[in-house]
N, C-alpha and C positions, 0 to 999 in steps of 0.2 A: 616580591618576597621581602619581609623585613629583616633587617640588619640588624645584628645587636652584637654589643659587647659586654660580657658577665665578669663584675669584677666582685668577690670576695673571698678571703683571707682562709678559708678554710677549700681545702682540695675537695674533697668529697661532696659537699654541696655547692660549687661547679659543674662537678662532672654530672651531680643530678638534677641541674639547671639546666645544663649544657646538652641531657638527653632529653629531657621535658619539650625544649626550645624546636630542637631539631623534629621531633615526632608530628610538632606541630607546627611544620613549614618554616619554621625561622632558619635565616643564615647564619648562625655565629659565628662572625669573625676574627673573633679575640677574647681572651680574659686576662685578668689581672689578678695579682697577689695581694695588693696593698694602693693605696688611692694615690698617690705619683706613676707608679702602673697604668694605672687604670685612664690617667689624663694622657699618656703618651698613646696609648691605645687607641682612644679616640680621635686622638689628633691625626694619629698615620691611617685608622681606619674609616674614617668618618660616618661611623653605622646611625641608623636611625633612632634607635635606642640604645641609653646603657642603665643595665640591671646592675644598682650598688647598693652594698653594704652600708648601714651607716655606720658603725664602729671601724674604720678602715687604718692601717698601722701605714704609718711614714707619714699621710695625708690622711685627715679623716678625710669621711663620706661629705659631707658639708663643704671643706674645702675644695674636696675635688669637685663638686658640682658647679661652685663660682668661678675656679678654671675651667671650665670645659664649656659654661655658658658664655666665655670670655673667647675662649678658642673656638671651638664650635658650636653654635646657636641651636643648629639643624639638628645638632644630637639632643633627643629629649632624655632628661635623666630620671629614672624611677628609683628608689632611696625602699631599701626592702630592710627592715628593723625588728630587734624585739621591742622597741619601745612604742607607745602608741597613744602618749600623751599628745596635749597639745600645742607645748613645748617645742617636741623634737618635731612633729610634722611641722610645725610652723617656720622651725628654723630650715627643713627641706625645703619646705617648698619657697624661703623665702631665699632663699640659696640659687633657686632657679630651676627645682625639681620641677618636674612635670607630674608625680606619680609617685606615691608613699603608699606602702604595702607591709604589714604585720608579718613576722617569720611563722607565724599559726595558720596563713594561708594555704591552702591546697594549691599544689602546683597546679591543678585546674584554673582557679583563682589568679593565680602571679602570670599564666600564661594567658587568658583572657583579659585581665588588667591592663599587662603590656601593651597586648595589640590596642585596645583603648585610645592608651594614648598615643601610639604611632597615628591611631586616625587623628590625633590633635585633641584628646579630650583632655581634663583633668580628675585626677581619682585618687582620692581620697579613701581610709579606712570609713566602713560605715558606721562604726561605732564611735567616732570621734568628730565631737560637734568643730569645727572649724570656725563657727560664728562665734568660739571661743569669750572666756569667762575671765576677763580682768588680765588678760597676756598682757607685756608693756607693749607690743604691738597693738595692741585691744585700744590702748589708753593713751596712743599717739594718735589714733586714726581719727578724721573728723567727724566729727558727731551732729548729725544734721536738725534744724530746730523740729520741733515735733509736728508744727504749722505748715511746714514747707519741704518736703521730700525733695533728695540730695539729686536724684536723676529720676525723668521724666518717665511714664510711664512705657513710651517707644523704646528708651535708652534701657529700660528695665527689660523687655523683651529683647534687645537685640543682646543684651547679657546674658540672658537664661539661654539663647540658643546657641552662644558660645562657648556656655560653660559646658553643656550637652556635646560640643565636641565640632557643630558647624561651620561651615566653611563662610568667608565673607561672602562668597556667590549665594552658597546655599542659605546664608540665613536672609539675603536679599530677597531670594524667591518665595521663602515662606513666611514673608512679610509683606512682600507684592510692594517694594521699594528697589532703587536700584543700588547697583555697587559701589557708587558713589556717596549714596546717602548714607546706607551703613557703614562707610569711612567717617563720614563726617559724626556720627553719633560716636563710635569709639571713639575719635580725638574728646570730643566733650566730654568723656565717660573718662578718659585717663586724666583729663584736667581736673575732673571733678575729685577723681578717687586717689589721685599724685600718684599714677601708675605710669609705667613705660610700654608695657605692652598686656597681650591677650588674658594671658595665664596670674599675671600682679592683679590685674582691675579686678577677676574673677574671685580670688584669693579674698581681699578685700571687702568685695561686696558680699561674700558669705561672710565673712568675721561680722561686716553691721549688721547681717540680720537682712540685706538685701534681698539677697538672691539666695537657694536653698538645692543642693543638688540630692536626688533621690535615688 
């Protein structure tokens, strides 16, 4: 069963989050009022996911996600907004979101999203190009010569099956490599793309134009 904790500022959509979550096997453990709330929340509950707000009062939503990726890693954070520029998801997921979600979503949508990412994916709105259009994130990121592609065609595959949500075992096996190898290609994938982990390189290689999630 997943764990989660529902943190935004308006009662009533809680509580219709909080029956959504529940009809559909979620444990919810907690919610929050406001994004300091919402970090102590996590900290004492340590659930699998937390459903946040980004306009959040005390802390925003963005801070509390840099807390909570500080404090707890394991907690994936989903960033649920009216805005759906590529700005504000950028600045989510560059926060440490796992999972940015438009408030126009059907609770069908925000409750299949979730689980999502619980299995380890990342999700994105599908109307918002991530390969994004001139961000200053866009225009720090290294721009590979046009003769020489930035990661190897393998390293390109072992990205697409992590973006999809794969496990290291599992993108081993559907690569017919072993667990070893696909470590070793992530290390080179995060050198390449000056990432730290699964969810940044991912990030990344959509913004160049690398990898493309459908």
């Amino acid at each position: 069963m997943v764990r989660i904790v529902i943190a935004d500022d308006h009662t009533m959509v809680r509580e219709a989050l909080r029956q959504a979550f529940e009809r559909a096997g979620f444990d919810v453990v907690g919610e929050a009022a406001d994004g300091e709330e919402a970090v102590a929340q996590v900290d004492h509950h340590r659930p699998d996911v937390v459903l946040m707000d980004l306009s959040m009062p005390v802390l925003s939503g963005v801070a509390a996600a840099k807390r909570i990726a500080h404090l707890v890693p394991s907690s994936a954070v989903v960033m649920l907004s009216m805005l759906s520029d590529e700005t504000a998801v950028s600045s989510a997921l560059t926060a440490g979101a796992r999972g940015y979600l438009v408030k126009d979503s059907t609770m069908t949508e925000i409750v299949e999203s979730v689980m999502r990412v619980a299995r380890g994916e990342l999700v994105v709105p599908p109307s918002v190009s991530v390969a994004g259009r001139g961000s200053e994130d866009d225009a720090r990121a290294p721009i590979p010569p046009a003769s020489t592609p930035l990661v190897s065609k393998r390293e390109e595959e072992v990205l697409r099956l992590i973006a999809t949500g794969a496990s290291i075992p599992e993108a081993a096996d559907q690569l017919f490599i072993s667990v070893k190898t696909v470590k070793n290609h992530l290390s080179s994938i995060y050198g390449k793309l000056d990432s730290h982990d699964r969810a940044q390189a991912v990030l990344k290689a959509m913004r160049m134009g690398l990898i493309q999630l459908r």
